[in-house]
N, C-alpha and C positions, 0 to 999 in steps of 0.2 A: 417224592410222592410215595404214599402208601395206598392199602386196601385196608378198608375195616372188615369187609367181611368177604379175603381173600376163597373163602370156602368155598363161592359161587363159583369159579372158573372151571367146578369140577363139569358144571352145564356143560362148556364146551365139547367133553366127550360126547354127548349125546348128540351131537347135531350128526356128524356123519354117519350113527345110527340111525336119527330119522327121514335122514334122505336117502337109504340106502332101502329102510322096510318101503317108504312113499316109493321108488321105483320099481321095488318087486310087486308090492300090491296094486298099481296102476300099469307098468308097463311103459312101452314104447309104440307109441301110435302107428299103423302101415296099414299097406294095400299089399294085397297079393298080385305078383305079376308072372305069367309063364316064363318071362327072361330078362333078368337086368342090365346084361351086357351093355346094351344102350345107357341105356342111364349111369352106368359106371364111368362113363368117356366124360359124360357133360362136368364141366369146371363145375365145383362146387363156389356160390355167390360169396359175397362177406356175409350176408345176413344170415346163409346156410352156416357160415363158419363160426357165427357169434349165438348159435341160440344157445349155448351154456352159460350167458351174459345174464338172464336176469336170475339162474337159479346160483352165479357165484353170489352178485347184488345179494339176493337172499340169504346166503349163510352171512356177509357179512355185516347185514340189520341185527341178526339174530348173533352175533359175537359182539358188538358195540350194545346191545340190550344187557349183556352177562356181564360186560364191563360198568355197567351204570348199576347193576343189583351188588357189585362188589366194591360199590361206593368207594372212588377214589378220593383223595385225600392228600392235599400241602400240608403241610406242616412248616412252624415256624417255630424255633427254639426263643424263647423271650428271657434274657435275665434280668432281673427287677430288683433294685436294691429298697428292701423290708425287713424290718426288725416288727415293729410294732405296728397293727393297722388297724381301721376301724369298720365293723361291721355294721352295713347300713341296710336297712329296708326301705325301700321306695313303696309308698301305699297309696295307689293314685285314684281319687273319682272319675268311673269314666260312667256315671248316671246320664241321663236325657237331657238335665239343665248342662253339662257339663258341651252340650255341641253351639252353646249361646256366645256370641264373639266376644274379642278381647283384640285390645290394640299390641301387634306386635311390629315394632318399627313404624314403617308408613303405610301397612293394611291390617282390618280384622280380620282374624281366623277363629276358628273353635276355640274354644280353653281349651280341650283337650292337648288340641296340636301345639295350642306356644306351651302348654305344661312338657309336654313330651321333646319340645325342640329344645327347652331351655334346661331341662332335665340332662340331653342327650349332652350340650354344651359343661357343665357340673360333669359331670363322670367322664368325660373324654377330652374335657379345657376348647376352651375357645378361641385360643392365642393371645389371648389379652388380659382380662383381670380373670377368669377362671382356668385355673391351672390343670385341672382335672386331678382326679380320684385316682391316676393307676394302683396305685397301692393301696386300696383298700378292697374288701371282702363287699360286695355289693349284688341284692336281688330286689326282684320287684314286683309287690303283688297288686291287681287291679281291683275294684270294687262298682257295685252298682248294687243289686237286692244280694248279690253273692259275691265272699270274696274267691278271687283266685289267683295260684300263684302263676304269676307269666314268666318270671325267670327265679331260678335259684339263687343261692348266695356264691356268687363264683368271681375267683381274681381274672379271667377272661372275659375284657367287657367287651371285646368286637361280638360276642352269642348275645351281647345283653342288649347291643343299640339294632339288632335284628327283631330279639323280641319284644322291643318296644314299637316296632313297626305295627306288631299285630292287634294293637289293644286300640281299639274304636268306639265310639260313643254309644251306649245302648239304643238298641231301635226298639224293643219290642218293651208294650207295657210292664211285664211281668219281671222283667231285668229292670226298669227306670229306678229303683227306689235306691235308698242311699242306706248300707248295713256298714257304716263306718264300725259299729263295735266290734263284730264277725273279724273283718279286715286287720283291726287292732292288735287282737288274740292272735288271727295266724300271721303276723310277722314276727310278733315276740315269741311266739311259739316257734318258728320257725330262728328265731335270734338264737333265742333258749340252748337250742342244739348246733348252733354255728359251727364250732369246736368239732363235730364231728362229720359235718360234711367238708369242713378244712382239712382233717385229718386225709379223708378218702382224696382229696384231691393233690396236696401237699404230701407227699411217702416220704420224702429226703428228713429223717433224723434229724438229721447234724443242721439242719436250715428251716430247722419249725417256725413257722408265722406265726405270730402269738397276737391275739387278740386285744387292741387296749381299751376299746370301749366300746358300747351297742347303744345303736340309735335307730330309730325312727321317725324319718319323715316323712308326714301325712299331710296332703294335699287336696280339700276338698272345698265345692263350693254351695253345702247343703247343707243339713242337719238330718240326725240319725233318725232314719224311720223305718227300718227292718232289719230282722236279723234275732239270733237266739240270743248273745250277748250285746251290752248295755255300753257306750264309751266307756263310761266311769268304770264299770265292773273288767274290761282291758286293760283303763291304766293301773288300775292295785295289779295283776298279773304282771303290767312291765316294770312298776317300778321294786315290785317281790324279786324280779329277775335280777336286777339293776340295768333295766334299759330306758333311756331316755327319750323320749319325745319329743317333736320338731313338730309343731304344726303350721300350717299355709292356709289361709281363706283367699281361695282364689275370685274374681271379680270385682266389682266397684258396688255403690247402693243399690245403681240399676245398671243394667245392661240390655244388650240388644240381641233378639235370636229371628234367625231366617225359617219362615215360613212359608212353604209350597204352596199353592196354590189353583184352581183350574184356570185363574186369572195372571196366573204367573208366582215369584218370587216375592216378598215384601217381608220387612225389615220389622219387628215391632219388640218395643218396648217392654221389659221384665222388671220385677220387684227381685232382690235379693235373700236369698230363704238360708242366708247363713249361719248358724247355731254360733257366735264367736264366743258366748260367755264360756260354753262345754269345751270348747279348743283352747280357750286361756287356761280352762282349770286342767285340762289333759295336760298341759306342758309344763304348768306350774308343780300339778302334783309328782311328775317325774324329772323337774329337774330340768326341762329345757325352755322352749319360749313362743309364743305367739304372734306370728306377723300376718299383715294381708297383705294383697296383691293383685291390683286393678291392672296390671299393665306386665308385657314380657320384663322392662328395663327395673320394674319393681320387685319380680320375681328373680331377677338376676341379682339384686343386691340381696336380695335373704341369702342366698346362696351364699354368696360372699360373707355373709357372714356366718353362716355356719360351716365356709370353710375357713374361714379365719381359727373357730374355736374347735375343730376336729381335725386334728392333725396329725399324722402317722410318723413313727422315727426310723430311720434306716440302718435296713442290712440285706442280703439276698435271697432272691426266693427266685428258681428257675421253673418254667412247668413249658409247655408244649401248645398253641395254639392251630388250631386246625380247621382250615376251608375247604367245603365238596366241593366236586370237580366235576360234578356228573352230569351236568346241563351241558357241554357241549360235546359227550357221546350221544346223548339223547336226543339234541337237533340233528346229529351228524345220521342218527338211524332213521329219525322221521322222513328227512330229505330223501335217503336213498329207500326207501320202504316206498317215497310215490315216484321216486324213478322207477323202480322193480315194477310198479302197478299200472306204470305210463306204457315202458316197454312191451308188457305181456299182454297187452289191451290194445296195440298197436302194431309196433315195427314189427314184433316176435308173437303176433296175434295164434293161434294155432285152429284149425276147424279137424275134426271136431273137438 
């Protein structure tokens, strides 16, 4: 275990300064008596004997607090045999048509969800015909009227099936639109410079990763209707770069999207607003290919085949993989903060 930001634990000096000024500036509660002598005979109770129980409770919320700001940290050593690998960008539509269902197995779900399930199985293998990605350099930017990037290009894909957790379908009007061109530019643009966030990640010399080809895979199932840049004006950028293009039209002719209701829930009917001519010409002018994809088990064989034709060669590449651990000092302080609040409110009540 480590600390990323061992610096915190300097907190801990302060707390028995702040209980120390809290007792000078409040004091110790009493009555004036002409004679204690009596009172000195009487046994002290247990509950007389425990009222220093909720103010230890207290320091010890407030040292599990310093431990959680000093972000602990697993680490896991990974060695990875890499020579050559490929850098990919995942560029995914998550627009409003994008929440309209798709057969995955034996239920519909979103597009979104089987793209992202079936995405997750591709980079990580599914035990069966997809082997997964480990070696390759892979990020992944999301799109709707704006692209963004939701992960970098990094050889640590356990950060990257996290940040695919967070990309959801647009709700609001102003996000629904579809800037595949936007999207296009900042992946190549982010391909472009790979090489240098490989560097920053990769320091070992002697076991450089070297790059053997750049790709992008774009998944959408609209046509371009906002954004500063044009598809076409993206693909001359990627194929200037030498990066090639993968594109996916996700759904069938028609499909079906759930709509709320005051009457409830109800199922209705879509036309398909897929641009395929611009996605054939996007793949074709850089070199890679055009497939659609009505169904998860269809979307699995594309994959299949573009890992059939993108393949990495071997040698080693070690780097460091790392899990916070902060969540269960965090519970462990919450719990004991409403015990400390239970006890002082209670058993260890004080008047005044």
């Amino acid at each position: 275990m480590r600390f990323e930001t061992s610096w915190a634990f300097a907190i801990l000096l302060l707390i028995p300064l702040v209980f120390y000024l809290a007792r000078r500036r409040w004091g110790r509660p009493g009555l004036r008596f002409s004679s204690t002598d009596q009172a000195r005979r009487i046994a002290r109770s247990l509950r007389q004997r425990l009222t220093t129980l909720p103010s230890l409770v207290r320091i010890l919320v407030l040292v599990l607090l310093v431990v959680c700001i000093a972000r602990p940290q697993r680490g896991k050593e990974r060695i990875r045999d890499v020579s050559k690998g490929v850098a990919i960008e995942m560029v995914v539509d998550r627009s409003g048509s994008m929440g309209e269902e798709m057969a995955f197995g034996t239920e519909n779900l979103p597009r979104l969800d089987v793209v992202k399930r079936v995405f997750k199985e591709f980079v990580m293998g599914n035990g069966k015909d997809l082997r997964g990605r480990s070696h390759d350099l892979i990020g992944m930017i999301a799109f709707g009227s704006f692209a963004d990037t939701i992960c970098p290009l990094t050889l640590g894909h356990g950060a990257l099936a996290r940040f695919l957790e967070s990309v959801k379908v647009a709700q609001l009007r102003s996000e629904s639109q579809t800037a595949i061109g936007d999207a296009l530019a900042l992946a190549a643009a982010r391909l472009k410079t790979a090489e240098e966030t490989l560097a920053r990640q990769t320091k070992d010399k002697e076991r450089r990763y070297e790059i053997k080809s750049k790709i992008i895979i774009l998944l959408t199932d609209g046509r371009h209707n906002f954004g500063k840049r044009g598809p076409m004006e993206a693909a001359v950028l990627a194929k200037e770069w030498g990066i090639k293009i993968y594109t996916i039209g996700i759904g069938g002719e028609e499909g079906v999207t759930t709509v709320q209701t005051l009457m409830g829930a109800f199922k209705v009917p879509t036309r398909s607003s897929l641009d395929e001519r611009t996605l054939q010409v996007i793949a074709d002018q850089t070199g890679g290919f055009y497939r659609r994809a009505g169904s998860a088990e269809a979307l699995r064989e594309i994959y299949r085949e573009i890992d059939a034709m993108e393949r990495s060669e071997i040698k080693s590449v070690r780097f460091l993989d790392y899990r916070e651990l902060f969540s269960p000092f965090a519970l462990a302080a919450l719990m004991l903060l409403i015990v400390e609040v239970a006890l002082t409110n209670t058993v260890f009540r004080k008047i005044p």
